[in-house]
C-alpha positions in Angstrom: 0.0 0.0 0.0 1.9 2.8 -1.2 0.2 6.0 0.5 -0.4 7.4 4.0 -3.6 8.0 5.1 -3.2 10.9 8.5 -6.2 10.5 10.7 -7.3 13.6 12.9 -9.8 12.8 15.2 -12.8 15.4 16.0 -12.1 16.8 19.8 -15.6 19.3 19.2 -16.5 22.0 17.2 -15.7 26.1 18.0 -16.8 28.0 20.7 -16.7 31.5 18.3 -20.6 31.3 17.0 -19.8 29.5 13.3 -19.6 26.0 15.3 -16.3 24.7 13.0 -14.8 21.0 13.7 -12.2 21.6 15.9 -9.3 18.6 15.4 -6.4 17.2 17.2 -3.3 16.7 15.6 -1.8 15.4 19.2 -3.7 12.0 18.5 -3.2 11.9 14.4 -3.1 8.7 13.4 -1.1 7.4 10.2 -2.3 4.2 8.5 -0.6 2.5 5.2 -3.8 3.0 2.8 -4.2 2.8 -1.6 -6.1 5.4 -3.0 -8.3 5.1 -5.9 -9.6 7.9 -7.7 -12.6 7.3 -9.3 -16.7 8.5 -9.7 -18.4 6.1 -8.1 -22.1 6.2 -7.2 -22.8 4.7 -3.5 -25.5 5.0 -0.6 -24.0 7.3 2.0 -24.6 7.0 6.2 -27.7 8.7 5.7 -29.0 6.3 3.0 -29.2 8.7 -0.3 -26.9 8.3 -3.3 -24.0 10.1 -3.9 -20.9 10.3 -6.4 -17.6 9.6 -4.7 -14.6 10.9 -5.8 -12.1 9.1 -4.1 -12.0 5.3 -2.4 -9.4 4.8 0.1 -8.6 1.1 1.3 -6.5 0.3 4.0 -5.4 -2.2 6.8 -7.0 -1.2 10.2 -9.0 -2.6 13.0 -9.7 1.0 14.3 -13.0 2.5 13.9 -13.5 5.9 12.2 -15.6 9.0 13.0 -17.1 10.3 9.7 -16.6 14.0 11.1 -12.9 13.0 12.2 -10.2 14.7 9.1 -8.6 12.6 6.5 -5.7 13.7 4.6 -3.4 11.5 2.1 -0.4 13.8 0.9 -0.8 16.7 2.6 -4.3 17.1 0.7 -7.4 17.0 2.9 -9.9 14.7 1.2 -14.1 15.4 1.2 -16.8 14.5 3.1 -17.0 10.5 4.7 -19.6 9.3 2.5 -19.7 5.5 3.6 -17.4 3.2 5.6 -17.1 -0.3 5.6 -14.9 -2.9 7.0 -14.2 -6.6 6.0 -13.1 -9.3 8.1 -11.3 -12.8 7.7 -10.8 -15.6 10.1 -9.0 -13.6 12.8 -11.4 -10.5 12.6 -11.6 -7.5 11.1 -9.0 -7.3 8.1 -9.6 -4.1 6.0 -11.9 -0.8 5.8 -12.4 1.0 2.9 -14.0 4.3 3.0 -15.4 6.4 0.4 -14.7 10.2 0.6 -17.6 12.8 -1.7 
C-alpha cells in the first residue's frame, strides 16, 4: 500500500458562534492506505446516493468518526460518505472508505 492516510480525530466544534470541527493533531493517526480515484455512485450513512470521488482502502482494526479529518499527501480529502470494513478468520482485516 503505497500511501499514507493521517487521521485527525474530532475533539468538538468552536466555541466563536460559526460552530467549525475543531481537530487534534496530538492523536493523528497514520495508517498504510491505496487510493483510488474514481466516480463512483454509492449509498451514503444517511442512506441517499452520492458520487464519490475518491475510495481509500487500508489495513485497520480501528474505527472511524465520519466527522474526524482525512488527509493523504498533505491534501485534505471530502466528506465521509460511507465506511465499511471486512473481516477474515481472525477479525476484522480491512476498511475501505469512500470520501464525496
Amino acid at each position: 500500500m503505497p500511501s499514507t492516510l493521517h487521521v485527525d480525530p474530532i475533539t468538538g466544534v468552536s466555541t466563536d458562534g460559526y460552530a467549525t470541527a475543531v481537530y487534534t493533531t496530538s492523536a493523528t493517526e497514520n495508517y498504510r492506505c491505496r487510493v483510488v480515484t474514481k466516480q463512483e455512485l454509492v449509498t451514503d450513512l444517511f442512506g441517499e446516493q452520492q458520487v464519490s470521488n475518491t475510495v481509500v482502502w487500508l489495513k485497520a482494526t480501528s474505527t472511524f468518526s465520519a466527522s474526524d479529518q482525512f488527509s493523504v499527501g498533505g491534501s485534505t480529502l471530502g466528506p465521509v460518505l460511507r465506511v465499511e470494513h471486512y473481516p477474515d478468520d481472525d477479525g476484522q482485516h480491512h476498511s475501505k472508505i469512500w470520501f464525496g
